[in-house]
C-alpha positions in Angstrom: 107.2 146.7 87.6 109.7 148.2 90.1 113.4 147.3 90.4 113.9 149.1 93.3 114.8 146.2 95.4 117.3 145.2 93.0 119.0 148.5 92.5 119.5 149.9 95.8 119.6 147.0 98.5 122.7 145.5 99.1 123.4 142.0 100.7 124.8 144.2 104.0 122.1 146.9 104.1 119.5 143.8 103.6 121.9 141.8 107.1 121.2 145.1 108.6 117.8 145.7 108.4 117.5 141.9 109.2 119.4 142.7 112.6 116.8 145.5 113.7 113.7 143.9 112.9 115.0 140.8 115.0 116.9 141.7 117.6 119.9 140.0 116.0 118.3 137.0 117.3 120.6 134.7 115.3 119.6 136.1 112.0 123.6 136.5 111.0 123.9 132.7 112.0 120.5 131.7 109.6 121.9 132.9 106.7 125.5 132.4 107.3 125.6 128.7 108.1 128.9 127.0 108.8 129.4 125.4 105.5 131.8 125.9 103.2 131.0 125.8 99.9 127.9 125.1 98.2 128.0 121.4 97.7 127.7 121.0 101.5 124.2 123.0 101.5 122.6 120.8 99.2 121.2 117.9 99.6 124.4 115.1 99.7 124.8 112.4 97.2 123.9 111.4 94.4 120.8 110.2 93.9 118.3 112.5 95.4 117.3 115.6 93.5 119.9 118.1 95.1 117.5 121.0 96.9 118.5 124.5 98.4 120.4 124.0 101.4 118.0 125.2 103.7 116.0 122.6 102.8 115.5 120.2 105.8 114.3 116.1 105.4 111.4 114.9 108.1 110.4 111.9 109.1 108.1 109.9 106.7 104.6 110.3 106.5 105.2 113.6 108.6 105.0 116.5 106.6 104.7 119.9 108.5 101.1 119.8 107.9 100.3 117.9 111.3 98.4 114.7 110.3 96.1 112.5 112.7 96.2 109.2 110.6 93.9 107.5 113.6 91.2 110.0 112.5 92.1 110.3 108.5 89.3 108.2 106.0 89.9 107.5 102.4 88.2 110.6 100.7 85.3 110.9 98.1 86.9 113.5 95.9 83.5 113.9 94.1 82.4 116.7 96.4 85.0 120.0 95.5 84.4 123.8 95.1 84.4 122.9 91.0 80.8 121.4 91.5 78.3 123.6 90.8 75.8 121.4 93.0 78.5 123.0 95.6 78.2 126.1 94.9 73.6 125.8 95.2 74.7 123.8 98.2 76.7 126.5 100.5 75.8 130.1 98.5 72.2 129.5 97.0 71.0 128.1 93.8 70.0 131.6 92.2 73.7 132.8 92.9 75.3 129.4 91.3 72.6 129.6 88.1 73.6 133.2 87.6 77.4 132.8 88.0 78.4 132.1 84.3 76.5 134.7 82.7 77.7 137.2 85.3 81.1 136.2 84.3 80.5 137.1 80.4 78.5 140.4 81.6 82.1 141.0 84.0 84.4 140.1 81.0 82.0 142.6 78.7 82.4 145.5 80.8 86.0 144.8 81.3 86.6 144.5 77.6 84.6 147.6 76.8 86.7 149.7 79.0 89.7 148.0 77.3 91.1 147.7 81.4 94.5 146.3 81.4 94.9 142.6 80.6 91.4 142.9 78.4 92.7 144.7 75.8 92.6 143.1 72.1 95.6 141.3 72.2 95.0 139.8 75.8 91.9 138.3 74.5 93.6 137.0 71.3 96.3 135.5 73.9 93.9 134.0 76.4 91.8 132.9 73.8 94.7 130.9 71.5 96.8 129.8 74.4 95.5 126.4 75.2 95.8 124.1 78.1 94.2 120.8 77.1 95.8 121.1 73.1 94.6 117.3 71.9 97.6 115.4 71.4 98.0 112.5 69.7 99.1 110.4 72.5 98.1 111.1 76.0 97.8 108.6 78.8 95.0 106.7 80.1 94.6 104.5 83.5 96.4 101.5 82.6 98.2 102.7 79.4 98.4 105.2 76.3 95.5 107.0 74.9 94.8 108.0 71.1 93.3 111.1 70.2 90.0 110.0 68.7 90.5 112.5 65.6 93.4 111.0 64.9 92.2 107.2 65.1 88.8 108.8 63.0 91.3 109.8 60.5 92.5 106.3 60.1 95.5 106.4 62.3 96.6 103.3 64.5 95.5 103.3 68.0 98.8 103.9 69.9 100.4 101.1 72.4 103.6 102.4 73.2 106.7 101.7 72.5 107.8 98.1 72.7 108.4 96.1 76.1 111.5 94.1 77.3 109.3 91.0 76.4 108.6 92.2 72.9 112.3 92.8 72.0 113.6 89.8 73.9 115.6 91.3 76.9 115.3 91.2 80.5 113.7 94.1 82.2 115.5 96.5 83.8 117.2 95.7 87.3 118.7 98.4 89.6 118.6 98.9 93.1 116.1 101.8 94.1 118.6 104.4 94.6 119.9 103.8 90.9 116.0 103.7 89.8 115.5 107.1 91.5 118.7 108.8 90.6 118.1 107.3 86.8 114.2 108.8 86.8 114.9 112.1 88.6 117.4 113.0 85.4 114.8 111.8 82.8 111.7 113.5 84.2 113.5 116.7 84.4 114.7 116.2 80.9 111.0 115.6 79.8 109.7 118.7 81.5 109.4 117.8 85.4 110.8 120.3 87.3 110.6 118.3 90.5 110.5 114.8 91.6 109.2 112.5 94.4 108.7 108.9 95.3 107.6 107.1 98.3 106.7 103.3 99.3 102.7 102.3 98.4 102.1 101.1 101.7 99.3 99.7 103.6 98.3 103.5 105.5 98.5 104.1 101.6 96.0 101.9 100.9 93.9 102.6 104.0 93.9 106.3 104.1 95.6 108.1 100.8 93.8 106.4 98.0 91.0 107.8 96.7 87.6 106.1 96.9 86.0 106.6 93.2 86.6 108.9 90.3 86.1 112.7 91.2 83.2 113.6 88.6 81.7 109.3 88.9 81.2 108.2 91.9 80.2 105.2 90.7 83.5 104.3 89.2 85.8 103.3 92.5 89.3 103.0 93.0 90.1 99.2 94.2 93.1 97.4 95.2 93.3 93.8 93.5 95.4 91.5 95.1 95.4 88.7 92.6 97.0 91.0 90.2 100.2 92.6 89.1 99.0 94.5 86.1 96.5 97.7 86.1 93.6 97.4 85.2 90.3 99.4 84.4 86.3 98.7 84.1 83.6 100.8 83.5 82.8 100.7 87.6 86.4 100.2 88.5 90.3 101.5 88.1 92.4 98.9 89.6 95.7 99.4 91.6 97.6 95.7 91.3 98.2 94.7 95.3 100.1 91.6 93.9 103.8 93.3 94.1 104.8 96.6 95.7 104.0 99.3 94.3 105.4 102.7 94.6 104.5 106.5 94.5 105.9 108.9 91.6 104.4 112.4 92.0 106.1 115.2 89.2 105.9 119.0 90.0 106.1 120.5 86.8 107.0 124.5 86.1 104.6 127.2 84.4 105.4 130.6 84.6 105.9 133.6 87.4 105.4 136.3 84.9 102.6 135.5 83.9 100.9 134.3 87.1 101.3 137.8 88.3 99.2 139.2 85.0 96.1 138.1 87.0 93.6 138.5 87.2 93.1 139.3 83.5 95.4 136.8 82.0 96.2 134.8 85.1 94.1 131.7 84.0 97.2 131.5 81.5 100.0 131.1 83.7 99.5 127.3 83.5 101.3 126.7 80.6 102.4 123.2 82.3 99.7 121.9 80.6 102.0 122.0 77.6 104.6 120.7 79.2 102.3 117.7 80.2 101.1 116.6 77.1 104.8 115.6 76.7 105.8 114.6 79.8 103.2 112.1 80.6 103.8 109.9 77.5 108.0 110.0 77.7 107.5 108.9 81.1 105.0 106.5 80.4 107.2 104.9 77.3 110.1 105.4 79.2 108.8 103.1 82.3 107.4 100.6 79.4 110.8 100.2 77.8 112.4 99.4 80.8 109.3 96.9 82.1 107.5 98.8 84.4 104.5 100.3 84.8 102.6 104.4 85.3 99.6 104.2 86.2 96.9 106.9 86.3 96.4 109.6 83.7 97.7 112.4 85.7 93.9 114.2 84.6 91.9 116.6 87.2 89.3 113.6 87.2 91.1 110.6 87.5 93.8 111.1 90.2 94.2 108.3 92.5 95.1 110.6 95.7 94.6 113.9 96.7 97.6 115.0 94.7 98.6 118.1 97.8 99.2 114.9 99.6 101.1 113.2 98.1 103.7 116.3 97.1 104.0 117.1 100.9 104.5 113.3 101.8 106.7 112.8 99.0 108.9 116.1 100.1 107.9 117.5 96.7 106.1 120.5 98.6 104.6 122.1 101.8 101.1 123.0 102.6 100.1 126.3 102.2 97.2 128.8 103.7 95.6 128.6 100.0 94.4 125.0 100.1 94.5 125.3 96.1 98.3 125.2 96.2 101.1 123.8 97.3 104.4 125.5 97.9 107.8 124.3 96.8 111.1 125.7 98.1 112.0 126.6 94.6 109.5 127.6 92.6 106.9 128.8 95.3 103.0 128.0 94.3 103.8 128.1 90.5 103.4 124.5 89.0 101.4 121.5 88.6 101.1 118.6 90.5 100.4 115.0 89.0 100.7 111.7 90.5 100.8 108.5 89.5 101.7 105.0 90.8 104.4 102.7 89.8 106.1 99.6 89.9 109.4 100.5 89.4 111.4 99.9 92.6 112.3 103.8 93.9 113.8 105.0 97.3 111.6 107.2 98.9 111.5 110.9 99.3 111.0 112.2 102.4 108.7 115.2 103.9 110.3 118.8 103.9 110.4 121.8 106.1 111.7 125.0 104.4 109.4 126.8 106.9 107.2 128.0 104.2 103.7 126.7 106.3 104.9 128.2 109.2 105.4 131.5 107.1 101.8 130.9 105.9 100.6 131.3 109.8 102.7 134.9 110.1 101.5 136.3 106.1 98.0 135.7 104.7 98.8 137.8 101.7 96.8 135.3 99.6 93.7 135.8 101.8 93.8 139.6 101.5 94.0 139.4 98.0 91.0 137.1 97.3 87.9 138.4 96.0 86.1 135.4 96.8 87.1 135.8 101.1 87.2 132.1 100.5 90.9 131.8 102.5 91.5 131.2 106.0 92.8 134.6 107.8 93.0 132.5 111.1 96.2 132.7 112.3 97.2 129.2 113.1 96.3 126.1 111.3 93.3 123.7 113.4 92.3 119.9 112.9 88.3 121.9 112.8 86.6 122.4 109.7 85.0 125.2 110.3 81.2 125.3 108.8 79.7 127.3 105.4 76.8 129.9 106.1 75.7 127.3 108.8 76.6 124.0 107.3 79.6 121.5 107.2 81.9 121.8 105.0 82.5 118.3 102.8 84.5 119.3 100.6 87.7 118.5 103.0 88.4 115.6 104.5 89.4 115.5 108.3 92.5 114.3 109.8 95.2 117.3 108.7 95.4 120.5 110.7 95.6 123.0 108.4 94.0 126.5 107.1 90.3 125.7 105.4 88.8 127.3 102.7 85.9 127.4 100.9 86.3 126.0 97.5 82.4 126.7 96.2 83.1 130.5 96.9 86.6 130.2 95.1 85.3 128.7 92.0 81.8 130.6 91.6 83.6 134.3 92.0 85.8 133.1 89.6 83.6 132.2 86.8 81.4 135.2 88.5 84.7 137.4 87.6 85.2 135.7 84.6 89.0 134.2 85.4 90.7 135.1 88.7 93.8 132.9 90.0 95.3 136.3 91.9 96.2 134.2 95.2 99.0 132.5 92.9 100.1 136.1 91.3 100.3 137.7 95.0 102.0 134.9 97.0 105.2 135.7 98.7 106.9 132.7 97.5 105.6 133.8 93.9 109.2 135.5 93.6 111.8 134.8 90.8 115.5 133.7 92.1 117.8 136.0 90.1 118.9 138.0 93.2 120.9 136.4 95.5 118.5 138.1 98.4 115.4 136.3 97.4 117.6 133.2 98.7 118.9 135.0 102.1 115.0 135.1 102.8 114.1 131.8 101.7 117.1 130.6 104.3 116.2 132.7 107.2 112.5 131.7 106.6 113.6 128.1 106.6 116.0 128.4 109.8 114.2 131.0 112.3 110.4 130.4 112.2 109.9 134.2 113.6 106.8 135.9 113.4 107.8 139.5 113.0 110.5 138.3 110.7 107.9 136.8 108.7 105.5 139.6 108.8 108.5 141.7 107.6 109.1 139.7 104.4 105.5 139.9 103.4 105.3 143.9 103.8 108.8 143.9 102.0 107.4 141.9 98.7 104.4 144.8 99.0 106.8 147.5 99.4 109.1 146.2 95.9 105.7 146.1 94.1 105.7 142.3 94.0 102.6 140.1 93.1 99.8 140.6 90.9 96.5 143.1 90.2 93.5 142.6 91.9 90.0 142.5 89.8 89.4 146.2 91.5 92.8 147.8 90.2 93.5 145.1 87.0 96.0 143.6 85.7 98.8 146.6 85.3 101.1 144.1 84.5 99.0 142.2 82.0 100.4 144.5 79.9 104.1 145.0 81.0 103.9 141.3 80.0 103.9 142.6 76.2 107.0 144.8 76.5 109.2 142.2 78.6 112.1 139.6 77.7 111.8 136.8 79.4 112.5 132.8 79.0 111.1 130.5 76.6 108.0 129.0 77.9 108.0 132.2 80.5 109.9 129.9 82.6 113.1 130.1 84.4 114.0 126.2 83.9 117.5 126.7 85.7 115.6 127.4 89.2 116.1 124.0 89.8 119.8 123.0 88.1 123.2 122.8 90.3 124.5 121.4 87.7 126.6 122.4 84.0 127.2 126.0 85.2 123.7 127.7 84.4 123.7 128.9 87.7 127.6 129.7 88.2 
């Protein structure tokens, strides 16, 4: 991997280059703001989550993905490009039967010619690192789960840990600011990198919640009025309408280096996963031991809302031109989003612009890289879905205007290529945050909005050897991975600290 950037590009030669390639149109005053010292760039007071300083609040329920609420429907998650049906559907059912065992044929070939990232110990690692590891407690709808083997093996079916009303206390009582500030510190503790709340409102209701379970749509999300405990049926998961409820969406880190070992070992990156099947339960206990309620199980199948959604309404992230990610000022496309709803009163997070969908109009690097052509090269987001080899695309829902893909192609090619996940390795924001430059960029990004400053990043990240392999070249850095220090967990968990000096 080069160092080149690093080595020989000072802050001043980086100011000059910026001043040709814009015309010095205000590029000194983007990334030298009038402030004066750090405190004032970030976010003031206490009880948000502090964020870069170039880092601006919107309006709620107005992220920079333009939304048409008027036109916006509840969506039926059910169909998505991880259907097979939707695969038969858009690309023919001989292409969608063969898919898997092309994959295996793909991965023998690949192994055989022991390319990088297939070697021996790249299948030992992507076949031992797990990312659904049965816990013993994970969480359900309404509550806490229990691994079956465990409760097989005679162990107690888990209920959590005990209530206010079980030890005889009053519930918790502070004002949503101390409730957010109080959460934000504890999530982060438990392995949430980022944070973000919002009001459960009526458009909430109306528009954001899902209509039924993604893989049942027989089993429908309902709002019951009468209640103010969740609930869940075998047709049914029940939001409680009785008292207000309230969004809490977690980003939660996995890690750069290995997200650029794709496509070999990309599939690996999400080591979240782990981080999960510890984070959902603390929070879970943590809510119940002050008296409140998390509902959802923060699964792939049972997620109230469209979870993209509610990160870029919640200011947790932005859109991007790869609708399989989202982007976050800090940590770029690399995490895991997972939402839930609670009762706990919260102040409310508010959308962001760090002009990182903007930069998505000017870059594309994602859509160059994908095998599958499944990503939008259009340059500018449209309220249009555009159709599939002649037919409408369902898998989106209208009412955004954004980039479209097409989510069948994404997730046939990969199993076709046996793993893929390169748009995450090759994303310009897929960058770590040890040089101070990577910040200038992220500021002027955030502050100017200009094209050919824009296109100039992205060819800089290619220049500097930045992003992943491609299933043509493979994964060179598969196995640089092997010969590298880096964090535990492959994860820089000081990205998002201001705090105790780790980044003074």
């Amino acid at each position: 991997m080069s160092n080149k950037f690093h080595s020989t590009v000072s802050r001043r030669e980086f100011m000059k280059v910026m001043a040709m390639v814009t015309g010095g149109v205000g590029a000194m005053a983007a990334v030298n703001p009038a402030f004066h010292d750090v405190d004032e760039l970030i976010s003031a007071g206490a009880v948000m989550q502090k964020r870069p300083w170039w880092v601006k609040e919107r309006e709620a329920h107005n992220p920079t993905t333009e939304v048409d609420w008027d036109v916006m429907k509840r969506v039926n998650p059910t169909n998505t490009g991880q259907q097979t049906e939707m695969w038969a559907y858009y690309h023919g059912q001989a292409r969608a039967d063969a898919a898997s065992a092309k994959g295996a044929e793909y991965a023998k070939a690949k192994i055989a010619a022991q390319a990088p990232g297939y070697t021996y110990r790249g299948q030992a690692l992507k076949t031992a690192v797990t990312t659904s590891w049965s816990a013993y407690v994970s969480k359900s709808w309404a509550g806490a789960s229990t691994s079956g083997t465990w409760t097989k093996g005679g162990g107690a079916v888990y209920k959590g840990v005990a209530t206010p009303a079980d030890r005889g206390e009053p519930k918790w009582n502070g004002t949503p600011e101390e409730n957010s500030h109080m959460l934000n510190a504890y999530q982060k503790y438990v392995g949430a990198a980022i944070s973000g709340y919002g009001e459960f409102t009526e458009l909430d209701r109306e528009k954001l919640l899902c209509t039924n379970v993604k893989h049942n749509a027989a089993k429908k999300f309902i709002i019951d009025n009468t209640v103010d405990t969740a609930y869940e049926t075998s047709t049914a998961l029940a939001v409680p309408g009785k008292n207000q409820m309230y969004h809490l969406v977690h980003w939660e880190h996995m890690s750069h280096e290995m997200s650029r070992a794709a496509p070999a070992m990309g599939g690996r990156f999400n080591g979240s996963d782990f981080v999960a099947t510890a984070l959902k339960p603390s929070v879970y206990n943590f809510l119940r031991y002050m008296g409140y309620q998390m509902i959802g199980d923060g699964g792939d199948s049972n997620y109230p809302f469209i979870e993209a959604a509610v990160a870029n309404l919640t200011g947790v992230a932005e859109s991007s031109r790869n609708n399989v990610y989202s982007l976050t000022p800090e940590l770029g496309p690399i995490g895991r989003i997972h939402s839930y709803i609670t009762d706990i009163p919260v102040a409310p997070t508010h959308p962001i612009d760090a002009g990182m969908f903007k930069f998505c109009a000017d870059c594309g690097k994602c859509a160059r890289a994908c095998p599958a052509e499944c990503i939008s090269f259009a340059k500018e987001p449209t309220w249009e879905i555009p159709d599939i080899n002649g037919k409408p695309n369902i898998m989106h829902n209208k009412g955004t205007k954004e980039f479209w893909s097409d989510g069948a192609a994404c997730r046939m090619v990969r199993t076709e290529l046996d793993g893929c996940n390169v748009c995450w390795g090759n994303c310009t924001f897929t960058t770590n945050k040890g040089a101070m430059v990577h910040e200038l960029i992220r500021g002027t990004i955030s502050n100017l909005k200009f094209g050919p400053l824009n296109n100039f990043f992205f060819r800089m990240g290619e220049v500097f050897e930045y992003g992943a392999g491609t299933h043509e070249g493979g994964s060179p850095k598969a196995e640089e991975w092997w010969d590298r220090s880096f964090p535990v967990f492959g994860m820089d968990s000081t990205v998002t600290s201001f705090d105790g000096g780790y980044r003074k």
